[in-house]
N, C-alpha and C positions, 0 to 999 in steps of 0.2 A: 510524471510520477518521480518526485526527485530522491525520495528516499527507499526505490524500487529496490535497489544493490544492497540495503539491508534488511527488509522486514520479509520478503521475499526469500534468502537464504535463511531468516531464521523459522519462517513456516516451513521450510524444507525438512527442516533440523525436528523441529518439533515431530512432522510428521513421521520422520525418520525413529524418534523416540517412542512414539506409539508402535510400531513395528517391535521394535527392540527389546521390550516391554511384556508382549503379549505371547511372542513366542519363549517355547523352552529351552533351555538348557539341551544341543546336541540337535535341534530343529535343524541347522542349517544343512546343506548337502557334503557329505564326506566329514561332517563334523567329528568322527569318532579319529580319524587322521588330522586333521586341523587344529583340534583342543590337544591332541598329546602330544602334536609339532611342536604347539605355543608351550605347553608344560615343561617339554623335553631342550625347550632354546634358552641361551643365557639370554637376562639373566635373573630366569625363574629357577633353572638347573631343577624342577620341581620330581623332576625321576632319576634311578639307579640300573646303572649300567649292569649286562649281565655277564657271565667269566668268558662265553665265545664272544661277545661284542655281534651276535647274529641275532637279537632281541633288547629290551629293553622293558622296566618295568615304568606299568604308567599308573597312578593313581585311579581307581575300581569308576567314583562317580567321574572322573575327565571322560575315560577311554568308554563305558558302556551307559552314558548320561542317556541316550534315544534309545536303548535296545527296547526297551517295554514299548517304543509306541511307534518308533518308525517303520512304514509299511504297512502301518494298520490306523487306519483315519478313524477307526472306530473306539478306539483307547485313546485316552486323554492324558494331558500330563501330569494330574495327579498320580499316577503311575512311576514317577521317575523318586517321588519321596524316600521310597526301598533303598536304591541307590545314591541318593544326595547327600548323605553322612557315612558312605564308606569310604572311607582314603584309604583302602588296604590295596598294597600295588598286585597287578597281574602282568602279565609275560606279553610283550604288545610285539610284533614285528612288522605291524602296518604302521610305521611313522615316517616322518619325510628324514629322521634322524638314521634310517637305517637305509630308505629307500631310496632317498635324496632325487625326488621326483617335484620339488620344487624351489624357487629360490630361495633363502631364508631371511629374504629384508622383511615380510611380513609377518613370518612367526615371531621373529625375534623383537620387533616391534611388538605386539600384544604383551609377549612373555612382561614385559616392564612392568604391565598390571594384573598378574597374575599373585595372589592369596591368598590366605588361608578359606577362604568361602567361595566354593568352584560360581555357586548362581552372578554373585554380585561381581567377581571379578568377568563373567563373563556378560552381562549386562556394562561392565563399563567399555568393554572392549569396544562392544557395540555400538555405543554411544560415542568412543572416540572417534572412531570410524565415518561417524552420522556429523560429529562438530570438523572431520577435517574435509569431507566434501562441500560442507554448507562452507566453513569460512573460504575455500579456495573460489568456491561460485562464487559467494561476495565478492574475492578480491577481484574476478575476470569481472564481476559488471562493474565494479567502482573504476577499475583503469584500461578497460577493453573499448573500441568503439561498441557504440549500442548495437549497431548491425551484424559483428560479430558475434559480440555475447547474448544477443537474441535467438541468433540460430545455434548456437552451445546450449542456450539455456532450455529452446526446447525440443532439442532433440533430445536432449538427457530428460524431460518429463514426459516425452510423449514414447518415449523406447523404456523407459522403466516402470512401468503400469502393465502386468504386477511385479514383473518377476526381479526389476529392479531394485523397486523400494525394496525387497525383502532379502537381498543378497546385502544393498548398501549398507542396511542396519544390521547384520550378522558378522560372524568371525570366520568366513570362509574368504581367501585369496582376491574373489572376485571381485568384492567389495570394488578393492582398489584398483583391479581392470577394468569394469565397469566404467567408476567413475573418474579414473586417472586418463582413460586415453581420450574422451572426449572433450575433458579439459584441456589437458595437453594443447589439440589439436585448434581450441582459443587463446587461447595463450601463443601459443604459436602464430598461427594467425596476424595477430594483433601486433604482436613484435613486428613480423614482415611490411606492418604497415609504419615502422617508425622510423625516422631519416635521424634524430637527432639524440647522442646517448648524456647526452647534459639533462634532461630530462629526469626526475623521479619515477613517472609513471612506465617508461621505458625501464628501470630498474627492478620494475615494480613485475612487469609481464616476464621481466625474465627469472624471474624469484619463480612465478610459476610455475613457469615453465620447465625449471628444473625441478621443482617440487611434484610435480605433477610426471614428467619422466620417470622419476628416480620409483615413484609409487607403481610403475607398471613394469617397471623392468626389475622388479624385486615381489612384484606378487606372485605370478604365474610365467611360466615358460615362453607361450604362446606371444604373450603379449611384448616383449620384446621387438618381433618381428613387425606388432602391430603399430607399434609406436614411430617405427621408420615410414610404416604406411599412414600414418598420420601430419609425419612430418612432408613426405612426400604430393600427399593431398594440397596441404597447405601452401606447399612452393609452387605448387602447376596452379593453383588456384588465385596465386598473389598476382601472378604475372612475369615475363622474362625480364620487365623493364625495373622490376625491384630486387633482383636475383644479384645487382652488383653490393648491395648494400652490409655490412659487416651481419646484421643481424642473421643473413640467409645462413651463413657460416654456422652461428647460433645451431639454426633450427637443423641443419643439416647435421651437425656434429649428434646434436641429443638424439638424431635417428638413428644415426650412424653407431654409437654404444647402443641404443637397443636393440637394433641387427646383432652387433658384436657379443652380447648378452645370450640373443639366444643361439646364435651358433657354435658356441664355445661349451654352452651347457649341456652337460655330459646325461642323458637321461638312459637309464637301464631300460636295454628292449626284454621284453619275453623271449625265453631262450637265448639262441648265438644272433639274436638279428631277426628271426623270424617274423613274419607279417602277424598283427594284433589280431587279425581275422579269416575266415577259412573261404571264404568267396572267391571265387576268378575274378583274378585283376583285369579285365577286358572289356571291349566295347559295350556288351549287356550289362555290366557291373554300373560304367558310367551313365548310360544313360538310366536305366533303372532310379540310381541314385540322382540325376538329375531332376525325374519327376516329382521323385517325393521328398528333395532338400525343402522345399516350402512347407515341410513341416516343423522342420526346423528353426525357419523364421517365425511363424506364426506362433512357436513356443514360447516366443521371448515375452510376446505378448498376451501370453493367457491359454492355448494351447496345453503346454505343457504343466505339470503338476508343481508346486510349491514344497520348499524341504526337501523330504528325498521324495519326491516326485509323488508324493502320497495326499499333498492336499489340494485335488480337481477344482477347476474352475468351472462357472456357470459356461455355458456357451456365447453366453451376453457378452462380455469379457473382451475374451479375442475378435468375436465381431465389431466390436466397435474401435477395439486397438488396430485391426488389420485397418476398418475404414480410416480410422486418423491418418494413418501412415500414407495411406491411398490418395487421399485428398493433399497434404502435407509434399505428398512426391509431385503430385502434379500441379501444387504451386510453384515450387521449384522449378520444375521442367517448362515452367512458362516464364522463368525469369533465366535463359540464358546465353552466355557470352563465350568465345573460342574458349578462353582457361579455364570457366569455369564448367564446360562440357566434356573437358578432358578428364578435371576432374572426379567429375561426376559416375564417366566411363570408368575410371581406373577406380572407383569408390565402392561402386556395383561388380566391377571385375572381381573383386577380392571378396568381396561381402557372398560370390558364388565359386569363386574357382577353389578359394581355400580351403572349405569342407568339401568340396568334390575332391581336390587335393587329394587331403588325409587319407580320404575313407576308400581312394582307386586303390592308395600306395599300400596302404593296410590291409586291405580283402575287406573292407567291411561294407555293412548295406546303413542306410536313413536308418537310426532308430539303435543300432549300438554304438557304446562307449562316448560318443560326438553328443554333447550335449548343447540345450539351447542357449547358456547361458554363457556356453565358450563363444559365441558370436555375436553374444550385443554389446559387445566395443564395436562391431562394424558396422551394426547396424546404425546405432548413434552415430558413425562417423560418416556415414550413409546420407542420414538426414541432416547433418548439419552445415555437408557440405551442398547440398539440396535449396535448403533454405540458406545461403551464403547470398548477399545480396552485392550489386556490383559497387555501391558507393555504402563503404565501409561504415559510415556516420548517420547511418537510416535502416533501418530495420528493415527485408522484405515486406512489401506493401500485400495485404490482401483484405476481401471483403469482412464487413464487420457483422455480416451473417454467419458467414460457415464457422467465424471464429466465433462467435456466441454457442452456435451448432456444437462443434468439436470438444470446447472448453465444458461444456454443459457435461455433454454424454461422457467425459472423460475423468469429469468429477463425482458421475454417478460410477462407475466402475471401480475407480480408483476407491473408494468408500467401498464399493460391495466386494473388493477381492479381500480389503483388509479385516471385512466382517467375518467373510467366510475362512480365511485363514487363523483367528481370532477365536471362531467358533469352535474349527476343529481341534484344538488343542482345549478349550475350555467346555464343553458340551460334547465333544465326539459327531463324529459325520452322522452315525444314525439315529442324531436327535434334530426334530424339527428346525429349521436352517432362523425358521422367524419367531419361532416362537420362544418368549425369553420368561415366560410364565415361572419355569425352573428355576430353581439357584446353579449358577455354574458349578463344576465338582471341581477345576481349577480356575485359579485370579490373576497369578501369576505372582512376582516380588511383591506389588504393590497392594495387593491384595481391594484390589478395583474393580469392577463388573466391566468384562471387556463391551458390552453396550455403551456406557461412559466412555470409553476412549474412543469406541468407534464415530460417536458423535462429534468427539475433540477431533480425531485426525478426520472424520468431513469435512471440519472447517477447513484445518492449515494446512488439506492437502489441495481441496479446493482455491485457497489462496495463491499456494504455488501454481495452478494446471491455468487458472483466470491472469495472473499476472505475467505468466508466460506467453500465452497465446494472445492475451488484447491487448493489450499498447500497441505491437506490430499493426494492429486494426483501426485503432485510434489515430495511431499518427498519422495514418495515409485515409482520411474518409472518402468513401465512396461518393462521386456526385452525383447530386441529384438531376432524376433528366429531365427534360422538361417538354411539355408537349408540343409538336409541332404546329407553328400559326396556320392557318385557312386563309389564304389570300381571298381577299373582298371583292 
C-alpha cells in the first residue's frame, strides 16, 4: 500500500471533522474553563481584568456555552441559541488565568483563532487540532520504519474508539496528550533506530519528535511526567547496544524537560496542602482502589460517558473495545524479547501504579476527580509498546482472521458511538436512538442531518480502523496447512 502515509491520515482527518462538526459549542469536558482559558490568553486578550485581580470577566456565550444542556442528555443543543449572541461579560474565577492549574502552551495556541463568532472560531480550533494529529501521523509513517509506525498507528485507533476521537476533535488539553504522547513515543522510537545524521529522514523524526513533546508538555500537567515515560519506554525497548548512539541523548533530554516541566509546575492544592480527598490513606484505601481501577481503563473505551460524562454508551461499545485490547495484548505477549518485556513491565507498571498513585496520596476511592481520559496516553503507550515488533522494518505479524474479526467489529462501534453522541446533541437521549423519521431540532454549523455524516465518518473512520489493522495481516500471510500423506 504505497500511498498508506497519506490517505490513511487524511481518513483520520476527515473522521476527526465529522466529530467536530456535530458536537456543540462547550460539549467538550471542563469546556466552561478551557474556552475562557483560550479567550483570556494572548493573543485573543478577549476579556477584562477585574480591580482585586481575584476574577475576571469572560464573555456570557464562551464561559456558559453548555450550561443549558450539560448533565442532561435529554436537551439538545438547540438550547445554547439563548446564549450564542450574548457577548456580555460575567465575573468568571474558574479560569486557568486565575487558577493557573494548567500549562498555557495550549490555550494560548487556540487564542490565535479566537473571533468575533464564538461557534466558528471554536469549530476551527477543532479542526486544527484534527489537521495537526493527522499530519504529524502522516509524517511518522512517511519516515518511521513500518514496524514502528504500525504499532503507533494502532494503538492510537484501537485506544481512541470513543473517547478518543471525541477529545482529538475538541478544545479541551487532552486533545494534545492524547495524541502528542503516543506519537512522541514513534518518533522516538524510530530516531533510536538511526545510526546516520546526514540523513533527511533522521531530520525528519526528530522535527517530530520535538513537535510532538513540546505539545504534551504544554497541554496538561500530567503529561509532562508522561512523556519521560515514553521516552524511557522507547530506550529499554531499542536496546543497551544503541543507547551509545547521539540520538539516545535526543530522546533522553525531550524526557528529561518533560520531567523538568512537570516538577517545577507550581499547582495550587486545596487549602495549606491538604489531601483532595477524605478517605484513609491505607492498606483498605489501596486495595479497594485496586479492584475497581479497571473501571477506569474500560472508560477509555466506552465505559465511561462522553462530554461531561453525560452522553452513555451502548454496552456494545466497551465490550468490543475491552476485547480488541484483549486480543491485541496477547498478540503482543507472544511476540517477546528481554527489552521488549522490560518494557512491557515498566508500560503496565505505570498504566496501574499511577492512578493508584494519585488516588492513596489524595484519600481518594475509583470513581472521583481521576478521570478516564487522564490515562489514555498510557494506555496507548501500553499497546504500542505491545504491538513493538523485534525487526523494526515489518510490522508485528498476526493472523489475517482475527484481524478481519477486530477491524470489522471495531468499525461497527466506531460508527455507532459517533451516532449515538451525534444523536444526543441533535434528537436528545429520550428520542428513539434509530429512528430518524423526525427532523433533528439541532444540525449543527453546517446545517446537515447528522445521519449524512454518520454515514460519511462510517466510511473514513472505517478506512482508518481496516488500514491500521490489515497490512500487519497481509504482509505476514498465514500458511496454508496441508494434509498429512497416508503412507501406501
Amino acid at each position: 500500500m504505497r500511498w498508506r502515509w497519506l490517505w490513511l491520515p487524511v481518513a483520520l482527518f476527515l473522521t476527526l471533522v465529522g466529530w467536530a462538526v456535530t458536537s456543540p459549542v462547550g460539549s467538550a469536558p471542563d469546556d466552561d474553563f478551557h474556552l475562557s482559558s483560550i479567550w483570556c490568553s494572548w493573543p485573543a486578550d478577549a476579556c477584562e481584568p477585574t480591580a482585586d485581580d481575584q476574577a475576571i470577566l469572560v464573555p456570557r456565550n464562551v464561559v456558559q456555552s453548555a450550561d443549558c444542556f450539560r448533565y442532561r442528555d435529554d436537551v439538545t443543543a438547540d438550547c445554547t441559541e439563548a446564549t450564542s449572541a450574548d457577548s456580555s461579560l460575567v465575573i468568571v474565577t474558574h479560569v486557568n488565568q486565575i487558577e493557573h492549574l494548567y500549562p498555557t502552551g495550549f490555550h494560548t495556541a487556540m487564542a490565535m483563532f479566537v473571533g468575533d463568532d464564538v461557534e466558528r472560531s471554536v469549530i476551527t480550533m477543532r479542526l486544527i487540532n484534527a489537521a495537526v494529529i493527522s499530519v504529524l501521523l502522516a509524517l511518522l509513517m512517511r519516515v518511521a520504519p513500518v514496524g514502528i509506525s504500525s504499532a503507533t498507528l494502532i494503538a492510537l485507533a484501537v485506544t481512541s474508539i470513543p473517547l478518543g476521537l471525541f477529545i482529538l476533535a475538541s478544545t479541551n488539553p487532552s486533545s494534545w496528550a492524547v495524541g502528542g504522547i503516543v506519537l512522541f513515543w514513534g518518533f522516538a522510537s524510530a530516531l533510536l533506530r538511526r545510526s546516520s545524521w546526514r540523513s533527511r529522514r533522521t531530520w525528519l523524526l526528530l522535527a517530530g519528535a520535538i513537535a510532538t513533546a513540546a505539545m504534551a508538555m504544554t497541554s496538561r500537567v500530567d503529561t509532562g511526567a508522561y512523556l519521560l515515560l515514553a521516552a524511557v519506554l522507547a530506550l529499554i525497548a531499542a536496546g543497551p547496544r544503541r543507547w551509545r548512539r547521539i540520538s539516545t541523548g535526543v530522546v533522553a533530554v525531550l524526557g528529561i524537560l518533560g520531567f523538568i516541566s512537570y516538577v517545577t509546575f507550581e499547582t495550587p492544592l486545596v487549602g495549606d496542602g491538604a489531601p483532595l480527598g477524605t478517605a484513609a490513606a491505607g492498606l483498605g484505601l489501596f486495595l479497594s482502589n485496586a479492584v475497581y481501577l479497571p473501571i477506569l481503563w474500560s472508560g477509555i473505551v466506552g465505559t465511561s460517558g462522553l462530554g461531561w460524562n453525560d452522553t452513555a454508551m451502548p454496552t456494545l461499545v466497551p465490550f468490543v473495545g475491552v476485547a480488541a485490547l484483549g486480543g491485541l495484548a496477547w498478540l503482543g505477549l507472544s511476540h517477546l524479547w528481554r527489552a521488549k518485556a522490560a518494557a512491557v513491565a515498566v508500560a503496565f507498571g505505570a498504566f496501574a501504579l499511577v492512578p493508584l498513585w494519585f488516588l492513596q496520596r489524595e484519600g481518594l476511592v475509583v470513581g472521583e476527580l481521576v478521570q478516564s481520559r487522564y490515562l489514555a496516553p498510557l494506555l496507548a503507550l501500553l499497546m504500542a509498546t505491545l504491538l513493538l515488533p523485534r525487526q523494526a522494518d515489518r510490522p508485528l505479524p498476526w493472523p489475517i482472521a482475527p484481524a478481519v474479526v477486530v477491524a470489522t467489529a471495531l468499525a461497527v462501534t466506531s460508527t455507532l458511538a459517533f451516532w449515538i453522541n451525534a444523536h444526543r446533541y441533535s434528537f436528545g437521549a429520550d428520542a428513539a436512538l434509530f429512528d430518524v423519521r423526525d427532523a433533528p431540532v439541532w444540525t449543527g454549523p453546517l446545517s446537515v442531518h447528522p445521519a449524512v455524516f454518520t454515514l460519511l465518518v462510517a466510511v473514513t473512520s472505517s478506512v482508518v480502523i481496516v488500514g491500521a489493522l490489515l497490512p500487519p495481516a497481509l504482509a505476514h500471510p498465514t500458511p496454508r496447512s496441508r494434509p498429512d500423506r497416508v503412507a501406501s
